[in-house]
N, C-alpha and C positions, 0 to 999 in steps of 0.2 A: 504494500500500500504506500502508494508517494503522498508527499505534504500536499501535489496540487490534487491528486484525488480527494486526499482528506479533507481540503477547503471546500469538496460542493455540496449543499446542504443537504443537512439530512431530508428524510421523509417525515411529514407529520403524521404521530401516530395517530391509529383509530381504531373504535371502537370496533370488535369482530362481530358478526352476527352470520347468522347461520343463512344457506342459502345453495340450492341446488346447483350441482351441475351441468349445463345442458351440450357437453362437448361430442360430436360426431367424428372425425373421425384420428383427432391428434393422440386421443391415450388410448383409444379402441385399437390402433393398429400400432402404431411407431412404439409408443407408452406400453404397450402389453408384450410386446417381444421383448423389450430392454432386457437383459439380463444381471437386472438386480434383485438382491433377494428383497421377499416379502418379509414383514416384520411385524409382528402382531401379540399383544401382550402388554400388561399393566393397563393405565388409561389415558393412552395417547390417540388421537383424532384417528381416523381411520385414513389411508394414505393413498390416494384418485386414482395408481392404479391398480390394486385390489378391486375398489369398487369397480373398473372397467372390465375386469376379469368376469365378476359378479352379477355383471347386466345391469348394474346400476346407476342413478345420477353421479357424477365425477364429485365429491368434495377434495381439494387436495387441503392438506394441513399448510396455516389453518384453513379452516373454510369458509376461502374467500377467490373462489378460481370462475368466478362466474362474470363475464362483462358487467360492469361499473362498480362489484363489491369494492371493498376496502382491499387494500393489500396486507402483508403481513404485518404486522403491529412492531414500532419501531422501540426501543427499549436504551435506559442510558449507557453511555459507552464508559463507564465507571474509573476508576482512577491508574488504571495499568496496561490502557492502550500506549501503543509506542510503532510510528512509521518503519516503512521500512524493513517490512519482515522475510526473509528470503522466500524464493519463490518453492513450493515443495510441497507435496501432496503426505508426505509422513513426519509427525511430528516425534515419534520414536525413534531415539538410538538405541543401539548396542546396549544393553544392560538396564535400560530405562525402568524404574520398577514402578507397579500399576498394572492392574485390568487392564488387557488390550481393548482396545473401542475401534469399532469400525461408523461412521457416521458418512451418509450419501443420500442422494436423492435428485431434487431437481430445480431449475430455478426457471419460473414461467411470470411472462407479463398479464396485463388487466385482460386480453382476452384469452388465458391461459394455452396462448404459445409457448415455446420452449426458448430461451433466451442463450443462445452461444458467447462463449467468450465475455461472460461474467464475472466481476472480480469477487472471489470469496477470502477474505483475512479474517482468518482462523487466530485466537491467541484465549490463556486457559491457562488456570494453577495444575500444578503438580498433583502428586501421588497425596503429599502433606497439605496441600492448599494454600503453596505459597505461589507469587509470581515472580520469574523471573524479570527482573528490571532494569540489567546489567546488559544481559547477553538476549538471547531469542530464541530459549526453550521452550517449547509449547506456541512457537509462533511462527505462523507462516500463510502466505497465500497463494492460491491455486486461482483459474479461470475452468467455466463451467466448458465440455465439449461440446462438437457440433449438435447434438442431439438435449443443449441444456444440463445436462447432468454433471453432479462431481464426487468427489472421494475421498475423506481424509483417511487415515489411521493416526489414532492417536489411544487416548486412553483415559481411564474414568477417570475425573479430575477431583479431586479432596474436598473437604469440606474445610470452611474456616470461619470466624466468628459473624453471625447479622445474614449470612447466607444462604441459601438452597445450596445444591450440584448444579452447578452450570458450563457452559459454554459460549463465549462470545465471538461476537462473526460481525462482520459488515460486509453487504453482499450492494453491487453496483453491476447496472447495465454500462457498458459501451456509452460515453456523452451521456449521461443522466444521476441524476443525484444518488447519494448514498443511504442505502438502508444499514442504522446501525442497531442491532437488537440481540437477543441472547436466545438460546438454547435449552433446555431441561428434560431431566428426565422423571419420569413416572412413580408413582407409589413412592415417592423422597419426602419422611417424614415433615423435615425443614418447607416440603412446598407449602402448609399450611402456617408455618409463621412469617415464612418471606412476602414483606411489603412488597416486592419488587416482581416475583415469579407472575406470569397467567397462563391460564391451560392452554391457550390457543398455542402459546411455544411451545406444548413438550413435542417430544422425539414418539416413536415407536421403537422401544428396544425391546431386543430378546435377545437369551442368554444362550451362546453357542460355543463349537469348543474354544477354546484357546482364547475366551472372552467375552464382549456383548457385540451386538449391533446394533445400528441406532438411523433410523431414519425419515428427513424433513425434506418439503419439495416448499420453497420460496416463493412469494409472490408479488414482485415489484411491481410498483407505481410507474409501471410503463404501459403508454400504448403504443397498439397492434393494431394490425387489419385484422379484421374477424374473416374466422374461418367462411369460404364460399359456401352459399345455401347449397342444400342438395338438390342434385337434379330432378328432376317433376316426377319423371319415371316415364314408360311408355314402350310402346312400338316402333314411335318414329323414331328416323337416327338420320342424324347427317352424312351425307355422300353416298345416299338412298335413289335411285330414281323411282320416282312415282311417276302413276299414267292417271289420265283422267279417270275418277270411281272406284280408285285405289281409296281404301279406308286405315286410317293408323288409330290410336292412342297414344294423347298426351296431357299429363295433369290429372289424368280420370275423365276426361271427357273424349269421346269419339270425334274424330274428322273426316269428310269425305273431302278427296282431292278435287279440285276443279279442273287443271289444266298440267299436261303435264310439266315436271319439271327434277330436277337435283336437287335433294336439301343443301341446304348449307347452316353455317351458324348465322343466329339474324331471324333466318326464314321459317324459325319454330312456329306452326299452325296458328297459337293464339295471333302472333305479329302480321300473317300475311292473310287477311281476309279475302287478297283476290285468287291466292293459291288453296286455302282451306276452306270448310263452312263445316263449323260443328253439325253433331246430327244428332 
C-alpha cells in the first residue's frame, strides 16, 4: 500500500441490510466452477457461491451484492496501520508459530461483478496479539486475479486487551477510493463485548487439517455495467432465412413472416412490423 493510495478517501460506512440476490449468470457459471473450497460453520453469513450451487438468491457476505445495496461496511483503521507493506500473498515464515489460516474469496462491485486487480493490504497481531511496528510481520498486500478472487495464508491472530480476533484489510479498486475495515471470526467469545466487531464482517471458517479456513467475498462502492438482460427466448435466430408464412417465436408471442427475408440483429419481430405480425 503506497502513501498516494492511502490518501484516497475512504468509503463511508453503512448500514447492512438484508436483500436478495438476483444474479444470472456471473456466480451461476464463472463463481460455481472456481475452485475454492466451500466453508460452512459457526455463524458467519452464508457465502453467494454456495447459494449459487443451491438454486438460490446470491447473498455474498455481507449481504449487500445486489445493485444499489450498500457495500461492505467500512471499519477504523486502528493504530498499527503502516504503508508500504511488501507485496506477498503469505504472511508465514519458516517457524512462525500459530494456527495456520487460510483466508480467500472474492472482491465484487455494486452490480456484483468481479473486480480484477484489486489492492488487498492485509496487516494482523501475532500468535500473542502483539503488532509488529518495527519490521512487517503479518503484513503484506496482494491484488485480486482476473476472475476477482485472492488468497492469503496466514494464521489465527491472538487476542489482546478491549479486542475480539480480528483481521484488518483495506481492499481498493483500480482509481477509486479505499475501503478500510476489519475481518472476524465466528462463535469469538470477545465478539459480544467488542464495541467495534459487527456480524456482517465475520468470515466463514472451518477447521481443517493442518488448521482453519476462512472465507469473505468484498463488496466495493464501485460501479459497473449491469449484467445484459437475458435473451426473450424463442425460435427465431439470427442468420435465419425466412419465406413469407414462415411462423417463429419470440418473447412468448407467435409471428407470422410477411415477406421474405434474413434475420439479423435489429430485425427481432417485435422491431420490424413490416417483416413480422404477431398472430
Amino acid at each position: 500500500m503506497t502513501d498516494q493510495d492511502k490518501s484516497a478517501p475512504d468509503q463511508a460506512a453503512q448500514p447492512q441490510e438484508k436483500s436478495g440476490i438476483r444474479r444470472k449468470s456471473l456466480l451461476k457459471a464463472a463463481l460455481v466452477a472456481a475452485p475454492l473450497p466451500l466453508l460452512v460453520g459457526g455463524a458467519a453469513p452464508v457465502l453467494a457461491r454456495e447459494q449459487a450451487r443451491q438454486g438460490q438468491e446470491l447473498t455474498p457476505t455481507p449481504e449487500a451484492c445486489d445493485p444499489g445495496d450498500p457495500p461492505t461496511m467500512q471499519q477504523t483503521e486502528g493504530p498499527y496501520f503502516k504503508p508500504n507493506s511488501p507485496q506477498r500473498t503469505s504472511l508465514v515464515e519458516p517457524g512462525t508459530p500459530g494456527t495456520r489460516l487460510t483466508v480467500s474469496g472474492y472482491v465484487f462491485g455494486l452490480t456484483c461483478q468481479p473486480i480484477p486487480n484489486a489492492l488487498l493490504d492485509f496487516w494482523q497481531a501475532d500468535v500473542n496479539g502483539a503488532y509488529d511496528n518495527s519490521g512487517y510481520r503479518f503484513r503484506g498486500h496482494q491484488y485480486s486475479d482476473a476472475q476477482g478472487r485472492f488468497s492469503l495464508q496466514t494464521i489465527v491472530p491472538g487476542l489482546y486487551p478491549g479486542r475480539t480476533r480480528h483481521i484488518h484489510v483495506k481492499v481498493q479498486a483500480p482509481n477509486n477510493p479505499i475501503l478500510t475495515t476489519q475481518l472476524y471470526f465466528p462463535n469469538e467469545p470477545r465478539n459480544n463485548t467488542d464495541t467495534i466487531f459487527h456480524p456482517s464482517l465475520l468470515m466463514t471458517v472451518r477447521d481443517v487439517a493442518g488448521g482453519k479456513e476462512g472465507t469473505f467475498d468484498f463488496v466495493l462502492n464501485v460501479r459497473q455495467n449491469p449484467d445484459p438482460p437475458d435473451p426473450p427466448g424463442g425460435t427465431w435466430a439470427s442468420g435465419t432465412s425466412y419465406q413469407a408464412g414462415d411462423t417463429v417465436t419470440y418473447g412468448d408471442v407467435t409471428y407470422r413472416c410477411l415477406q421474405a427475408h434474413t434475420a439479423s440483429p435489429g430485425w427481432e419481430p417485435p422491431n420490424v412490423p413490416a417483416l413480422w405480425q404477431a398472430v
